[in-house]
N, C-alpha and C positions, 0 to 999 in steps of 0.2 A: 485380293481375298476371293474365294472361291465360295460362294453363296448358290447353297440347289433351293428352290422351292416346286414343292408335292402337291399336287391339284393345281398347273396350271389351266387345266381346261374347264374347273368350275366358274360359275358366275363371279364370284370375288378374285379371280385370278386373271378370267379375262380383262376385269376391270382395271386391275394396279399393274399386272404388266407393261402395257408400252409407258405407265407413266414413271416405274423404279428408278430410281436416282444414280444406281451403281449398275456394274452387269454384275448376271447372275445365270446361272442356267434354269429354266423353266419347264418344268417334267408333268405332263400329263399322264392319265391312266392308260392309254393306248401305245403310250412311249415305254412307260415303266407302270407295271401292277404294283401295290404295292405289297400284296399276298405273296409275290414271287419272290423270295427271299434270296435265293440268287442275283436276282437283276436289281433288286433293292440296294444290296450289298454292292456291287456296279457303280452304280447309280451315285452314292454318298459317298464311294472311294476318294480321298483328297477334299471332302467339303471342309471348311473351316469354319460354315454356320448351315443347319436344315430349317425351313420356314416349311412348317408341314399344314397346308390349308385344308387339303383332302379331308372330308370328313362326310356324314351322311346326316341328311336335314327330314323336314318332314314331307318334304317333294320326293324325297329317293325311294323306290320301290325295297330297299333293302333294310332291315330290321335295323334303330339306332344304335341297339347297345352297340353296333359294330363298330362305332366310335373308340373305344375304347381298343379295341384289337387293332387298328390301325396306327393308333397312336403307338401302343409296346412294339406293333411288328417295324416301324420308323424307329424309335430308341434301340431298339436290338440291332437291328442291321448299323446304326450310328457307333454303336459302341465296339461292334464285331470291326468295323473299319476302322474305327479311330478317326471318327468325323468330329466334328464338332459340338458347341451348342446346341440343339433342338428348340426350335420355338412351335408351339403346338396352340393348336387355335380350339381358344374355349366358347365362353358367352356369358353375355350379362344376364342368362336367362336361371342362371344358379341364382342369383338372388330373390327371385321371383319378385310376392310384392312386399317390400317394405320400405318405410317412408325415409327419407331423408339422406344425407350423401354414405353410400356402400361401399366402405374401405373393403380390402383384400383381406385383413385379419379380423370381420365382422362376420355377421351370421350370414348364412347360405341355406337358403330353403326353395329349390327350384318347383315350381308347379305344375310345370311341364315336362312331357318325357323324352322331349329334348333337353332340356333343363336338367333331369335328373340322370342321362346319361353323357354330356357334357362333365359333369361332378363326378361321377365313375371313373371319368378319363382320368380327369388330374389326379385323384385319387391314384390310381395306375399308375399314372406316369409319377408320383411324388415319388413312390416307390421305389422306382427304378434308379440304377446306380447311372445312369448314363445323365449326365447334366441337360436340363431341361428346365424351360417355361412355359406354362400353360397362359397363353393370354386370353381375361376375357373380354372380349370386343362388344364395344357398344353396336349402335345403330351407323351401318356404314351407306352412306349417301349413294344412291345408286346401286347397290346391294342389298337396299328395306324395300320394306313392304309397302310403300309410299311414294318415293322417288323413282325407285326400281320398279314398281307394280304397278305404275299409274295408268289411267285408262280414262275415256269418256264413263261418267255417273259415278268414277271413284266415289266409295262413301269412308266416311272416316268418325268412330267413336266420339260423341259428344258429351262430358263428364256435365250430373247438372248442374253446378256453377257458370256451364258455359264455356270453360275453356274445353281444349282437347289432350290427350295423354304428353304427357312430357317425356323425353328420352335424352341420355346423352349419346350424341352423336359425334362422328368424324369424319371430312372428306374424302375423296380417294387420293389425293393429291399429301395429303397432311399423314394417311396412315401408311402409303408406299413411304413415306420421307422415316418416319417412323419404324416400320419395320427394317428398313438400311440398317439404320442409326442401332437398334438394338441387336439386330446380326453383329454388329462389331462391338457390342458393349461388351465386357466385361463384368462378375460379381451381380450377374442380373439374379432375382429375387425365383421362389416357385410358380409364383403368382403372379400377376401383372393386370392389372384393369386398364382397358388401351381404348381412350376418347379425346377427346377435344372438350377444354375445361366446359361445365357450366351444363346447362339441361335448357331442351328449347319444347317448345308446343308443337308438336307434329302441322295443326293446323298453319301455325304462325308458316312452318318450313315449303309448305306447299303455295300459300300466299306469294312467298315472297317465290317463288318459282312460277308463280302465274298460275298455277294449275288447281283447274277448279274440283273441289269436292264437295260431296252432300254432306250436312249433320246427320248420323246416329245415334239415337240413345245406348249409352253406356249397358253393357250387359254386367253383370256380376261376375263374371271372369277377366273384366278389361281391369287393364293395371294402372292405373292413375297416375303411377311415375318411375322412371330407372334412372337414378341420378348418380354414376359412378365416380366416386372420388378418383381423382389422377393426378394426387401430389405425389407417389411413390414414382408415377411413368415420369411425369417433369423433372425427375433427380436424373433420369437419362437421355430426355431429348425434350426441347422446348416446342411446349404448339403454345400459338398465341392464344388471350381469352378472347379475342374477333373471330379465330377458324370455328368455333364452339356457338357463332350466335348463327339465326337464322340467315343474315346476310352473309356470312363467310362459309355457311356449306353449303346452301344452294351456288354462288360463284365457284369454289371449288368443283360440286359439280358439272357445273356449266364447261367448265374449264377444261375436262378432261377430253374434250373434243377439237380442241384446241391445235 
């Protein structure tokens, strides 16, 4: 099976690359633009599944909506080849804040303008005639703003009950096994919410990694919780409810050095 994925050279791709469970070819921006619709077209010629990571975050000097144009200029060039599936990478950031577990056919109200133009995409791509999933991705180990960011005086939101914001998260180890698995799936949904069951305390997450951080009072912007349902992902690959607690994604991460 011929598997391409698009933004090997971001942070999330340098991550789950050498840990992919299959071969696949792995396309950087410097390899392939993905504006160059010729070399795109190249590029996806013969894939049998696209995993499109490439996307613009709030680190990129470049305006977000271009999220979206990236995402159509990937399904165009897919559909002009006769490539395959498209797996296009969204966020849990569409949901913004609401309590309780966030199915895929639940309300989306992103707060952010990452959030809001994440929902543009899929939006775009639902559209599109060329077969695609927009997954949104929780909190990925060593790709947050926690694990990945971590620093001497890290400080970390402190809700006042005391505890800290809960997220669902995934290892890198668990979401490379994942993204395989759904490159060969079959009958895959528009949607996909992609984490590791269950919702943990950021603080709890960094404890059990050792790494010390300060309490912060809560601002009125901080989210208290993103707890994504993932019984529709578990109908096509199993993560255990241990890769989802504190102790199974710090080890995951731990892991990937392995």
């Amino acid at each position: 099976m011929d598997i391409v994925v698009l933004g090997a050279g971001g942070k999330l791709g340098q991550l789950l690359r050498p840990l992919f469970p299959r071969p696949a070819r792995w396309v950087n921006r410097t390899e392939v633009d993905i504006r160059d619709r010729d070399a795109l077209r190249a590029c996806l010629s013969g894939a049998d599944a696209v995993i499109c990571m490439a996307g613009i975050t709030n680190t990129n000097a470049e305006p977000m909506d271009g999220n979206t144009d990236l995402a159509l200029r990937t399904l165009d060039a897919a559909r002009d080849v006769g490539a395959g599936h498209v797996l296009l990478f969204s966020s849990a950031a569409v949901y913004g804040r609401q309590p309780g577990s966030l199915s895929e056919d639940g309300t989306v109200a992103p707060l952010s303008d990452y959030g809001a133009t994440k929902l543009a995409m899929e939006h775009a791509a639902a559209a599109h005639a060329h077969p695609n999933t927009s997954l949104r991705l929780g909190n990925v180990a060593g790709a947050d703003a926690i694990l990945g960011d971590w620093r001497p005086g890290f400080a970390l939101d402190q809700l006042p009950d005391g505890t800290t914001p809960q997220r669902s998260y995934i290892g890198p180890h668990a979401l490379a096994r994942t993204l395989a698995t759904l490159a060969g799936a079959t009958s895959l949904p528009p949607v996909l919410n992609v984490a590791a069951p269950g919702c943990v305390q950021m603080g709890e997450v960094l404890d059990r990694a050792g790494l010390a951080w300060t309490p912060r009072p809560a601002t009125p912007s901080t989210i208290p919780i993103v707890n994504l349902d993932t019984t529709r992902l578990q109908g096509f690959t199993k993560i255990k409810p241990w890769e989802g607690t504190p102790e199974g994604i710090v080890e995951d991460w731990q892991n990937r050095l392995i």
